[in-house]
N, C-alpha and C positions, 0 to 999 in steps of 0.2 A: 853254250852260247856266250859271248865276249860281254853281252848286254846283263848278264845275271848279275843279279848283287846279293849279299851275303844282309839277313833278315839279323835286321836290328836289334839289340838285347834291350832288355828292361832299363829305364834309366835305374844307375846305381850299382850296376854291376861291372862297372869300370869303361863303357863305351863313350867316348866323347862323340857328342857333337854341333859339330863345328856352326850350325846356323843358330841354334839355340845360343839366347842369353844367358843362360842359367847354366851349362854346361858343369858336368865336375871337374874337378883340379885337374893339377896336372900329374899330383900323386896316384890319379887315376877314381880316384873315391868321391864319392858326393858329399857336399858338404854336411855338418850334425844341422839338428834344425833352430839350435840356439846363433850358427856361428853363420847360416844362410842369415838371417834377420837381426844380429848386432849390427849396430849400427843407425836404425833406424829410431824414431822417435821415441818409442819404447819397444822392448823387447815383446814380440812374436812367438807363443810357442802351441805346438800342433803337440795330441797327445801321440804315442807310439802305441794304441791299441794296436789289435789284432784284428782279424778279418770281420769277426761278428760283429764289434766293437765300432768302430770306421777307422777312421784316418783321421778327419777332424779335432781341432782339441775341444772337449769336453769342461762340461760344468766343473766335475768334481776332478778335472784333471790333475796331476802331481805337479804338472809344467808351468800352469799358471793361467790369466787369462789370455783371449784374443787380441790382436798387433793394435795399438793406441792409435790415436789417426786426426790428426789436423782437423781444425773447421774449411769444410770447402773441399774436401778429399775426397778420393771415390770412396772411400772407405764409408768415411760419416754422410755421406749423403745412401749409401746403403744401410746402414745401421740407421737414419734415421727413416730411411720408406719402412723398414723393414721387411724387405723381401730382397733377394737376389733376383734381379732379371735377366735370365739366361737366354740366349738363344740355341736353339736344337733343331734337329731335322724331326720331318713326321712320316717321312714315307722309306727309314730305313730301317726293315727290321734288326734287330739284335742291337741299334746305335741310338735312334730318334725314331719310334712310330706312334702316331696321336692315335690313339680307338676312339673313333666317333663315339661309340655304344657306352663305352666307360667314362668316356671323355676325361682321359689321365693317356699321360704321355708315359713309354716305358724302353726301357734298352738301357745298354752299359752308359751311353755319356747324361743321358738322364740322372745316372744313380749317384755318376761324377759330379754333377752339379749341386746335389745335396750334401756330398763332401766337401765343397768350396763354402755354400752356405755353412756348413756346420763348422767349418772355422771361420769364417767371417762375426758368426754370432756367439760363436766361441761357447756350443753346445754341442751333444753327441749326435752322430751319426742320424740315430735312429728320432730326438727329438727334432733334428730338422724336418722330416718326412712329415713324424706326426704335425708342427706346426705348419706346414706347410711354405716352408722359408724360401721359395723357389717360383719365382711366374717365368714361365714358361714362351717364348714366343718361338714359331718354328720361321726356317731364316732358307734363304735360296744361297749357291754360290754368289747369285749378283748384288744378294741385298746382308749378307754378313757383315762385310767392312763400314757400309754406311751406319750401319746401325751401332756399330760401336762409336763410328766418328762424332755422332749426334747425342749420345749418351742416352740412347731410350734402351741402350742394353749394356749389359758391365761384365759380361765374358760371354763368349759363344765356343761353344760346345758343340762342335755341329761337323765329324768329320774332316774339319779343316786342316788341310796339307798346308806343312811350314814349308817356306821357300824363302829364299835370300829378300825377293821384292817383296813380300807380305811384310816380313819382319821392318822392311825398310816406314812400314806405314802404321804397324801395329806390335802389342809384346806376344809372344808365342809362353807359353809352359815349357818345360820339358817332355819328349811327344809322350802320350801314352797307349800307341797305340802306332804299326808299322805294318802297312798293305802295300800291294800292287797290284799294278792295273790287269783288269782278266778284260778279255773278248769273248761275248757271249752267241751262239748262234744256234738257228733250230737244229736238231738231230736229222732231221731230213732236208737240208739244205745241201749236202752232199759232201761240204766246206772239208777239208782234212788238215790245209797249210795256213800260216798266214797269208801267204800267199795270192791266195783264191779268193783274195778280199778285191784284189783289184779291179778299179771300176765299178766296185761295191758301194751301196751306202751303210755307213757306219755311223749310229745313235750316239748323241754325248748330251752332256748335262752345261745347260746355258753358265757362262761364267768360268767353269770348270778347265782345270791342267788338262784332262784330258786327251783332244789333240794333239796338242804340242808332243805330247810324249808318244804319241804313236808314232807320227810322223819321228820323229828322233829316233824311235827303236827301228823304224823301217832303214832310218838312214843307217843307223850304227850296222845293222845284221845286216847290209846289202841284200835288201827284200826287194823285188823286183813288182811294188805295188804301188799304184797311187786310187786308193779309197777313198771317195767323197763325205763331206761329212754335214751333218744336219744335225743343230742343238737345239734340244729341247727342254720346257719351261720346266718338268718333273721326270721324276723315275718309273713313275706309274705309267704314264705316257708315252716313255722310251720303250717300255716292254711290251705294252700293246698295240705300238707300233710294230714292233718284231713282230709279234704273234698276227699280227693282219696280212705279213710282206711287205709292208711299205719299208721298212729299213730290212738289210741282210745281218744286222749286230748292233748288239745290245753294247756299249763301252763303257766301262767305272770301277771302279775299287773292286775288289775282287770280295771283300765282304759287304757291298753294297750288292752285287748281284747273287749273292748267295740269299739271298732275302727272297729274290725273286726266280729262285729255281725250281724245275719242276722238272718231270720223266720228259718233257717233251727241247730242251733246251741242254745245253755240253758248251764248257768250255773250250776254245781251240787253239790247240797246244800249249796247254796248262803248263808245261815244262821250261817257255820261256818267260822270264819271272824277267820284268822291265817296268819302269816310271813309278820306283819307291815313294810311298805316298809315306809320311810322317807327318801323324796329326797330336797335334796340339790348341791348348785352352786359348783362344784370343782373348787381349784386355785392350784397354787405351793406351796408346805410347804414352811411356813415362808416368801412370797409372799407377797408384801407391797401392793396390790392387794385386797387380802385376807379381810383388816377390811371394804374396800369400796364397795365391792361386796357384805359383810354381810348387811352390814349398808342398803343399796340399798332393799335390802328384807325384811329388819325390815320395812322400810320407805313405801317401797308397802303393808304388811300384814296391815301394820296401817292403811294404809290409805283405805283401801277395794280395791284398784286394784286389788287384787289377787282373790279375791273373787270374783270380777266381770268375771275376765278372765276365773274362774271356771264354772259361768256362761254361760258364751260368746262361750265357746267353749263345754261346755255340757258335761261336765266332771263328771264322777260319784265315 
């Protein structure tokens, strides 16, 4: 298919790109984590543990303490709440899902978030966890960006796909994390092509790339379809809609509907791989924030923590 793109490598393994502020050189390599952060007020250093270890820099690090920071900075006004306020999703397994029952939030950008915490407070991995350095608010497509504009949150973590316009409003990380969009439909709908969508109703998530990218793939593949579409306020919602017949397709990241699979639902034509999602940590533009939180995801893609989390959590 013309519309295929070629699956993103870890940052740090020489792939630039080009939306990201953070991007590596041009000698192809990411920057050391001393030479991302000269520059700044005082020097920034994140430890180089290993997977068990985190990412974060640590108490008894060799590197030193966490990045010094103005009066009136995001920085010092999170060091003085003491807590990082993240936003996350709750209804995505393996990324953001709240357990009523447990009431603890759990998935890969959860664990991310305690990485950021632990070098913001410039403690380990695991004493961020135990202090619990991290509140938690769960965030819609529509209600991410406000929330960081108003400062009741200081990165979100929430599946968010970088895009040239986002970046134009907010800072992005370097991504950690590179999906595309799936089409989800029941096994008994008959459905074989994309095709057979046409005059179909197609589920999406309020706020959300979504559309736009269907329609684009329809255009680019000369798909001879035009599918209706209906956005809806959650993902729980999208799917029990599917499973009712009120929509013919489930639409979203292809690891956000894997959360929600079962014997009775198939992907339709999984083979064409279109509307590359590349997510990345949101901060406040211009955010002193911003290079600690990159650095933080450089220092986990390096180090394979991320990939273990892809692992750990079964993420496809």
């Amino acid at each position: 298919m013309r519309y295929k793109k070629e699956l993103m490598r870890a940052p740090g393994d020489g792939t630039r790109f080009a939306a990201s502020p953070f991007a590596p050189g041009a000698d192809g390599r990411c920057p050391s984590r001393r030479s991302v952060l000269r520059g700044l007020a005082a020097t920034a250093a994140l430890a180089g543990a290993g997977v068990l270890a985190g990412c974060g820099a640590g108490a008894g690090s060799e590197t030193g303490s966490a990045p010094a920071s103005a009066p009136g900075s995001k920085l010092a006004a999170i060091k003085a709440r003491g807590k990082l306020n993240a936003g996350v999703k709750k209804d995505v397994p393996g990324y953001g899902y709240y357990d009523p029952a447990a009431r603890t939030y759990a998935g890969m950008e959860i664990d991310l978030c305690y990485q950021i915490a632990a070098a913001v407070f410039d403690v380990t991995y695991d004493e961020a966890r135990e202090r619990e350095l991290v509140s938690f608010t769960d965030v819609t497509p529509k209600t991410r960006g406000p929330l960081i504009d108003n400062d009741q949150l200081d990165v979100v973590c929430a599946t968010y796909t970088i895009t040239p316009e986002r970046i134009e409003s907010w800072d992005f990380s370097t991504p950690y994390r590179t999906d595309y969009v799936g089409l989800m439909v029941k096994k008994r709908s008959g459905f074989t092509r994309i095709a057979d969508l046409d005059g179909r109703i197609i589920g999406v998530s309020q706020g959300a790339t979504t559309q736009g990218l269907i329609e684009q793939m329809l255009k680019d593949e000369g798909i001879d379809a035009r599918p209706e579409f209906l956005a809806f306020s959650g993902y729980p919602i999208i799917k029990s809609s599917l499973d009712a017949g009120n929509i013919d397709c489930f639409a979203m990241d292809r690891s956000t509907l894997a959360g929600y699979t079962n014997e009775t639902v198939e992907l339709l034509e999984p083979e064409v791989k279109f509307g590359e999602q590349n997510y990345g940590v949101a901060t406040k533009k211009g955010s002193d924030l911003s290079t600690v939180v990159d650095e933080c995801v450089r220092a986990c893609a390096a180090s394979g923590w991320l990939d273990a989390e892809i692992e750990k959590w079964g993420l496809v």
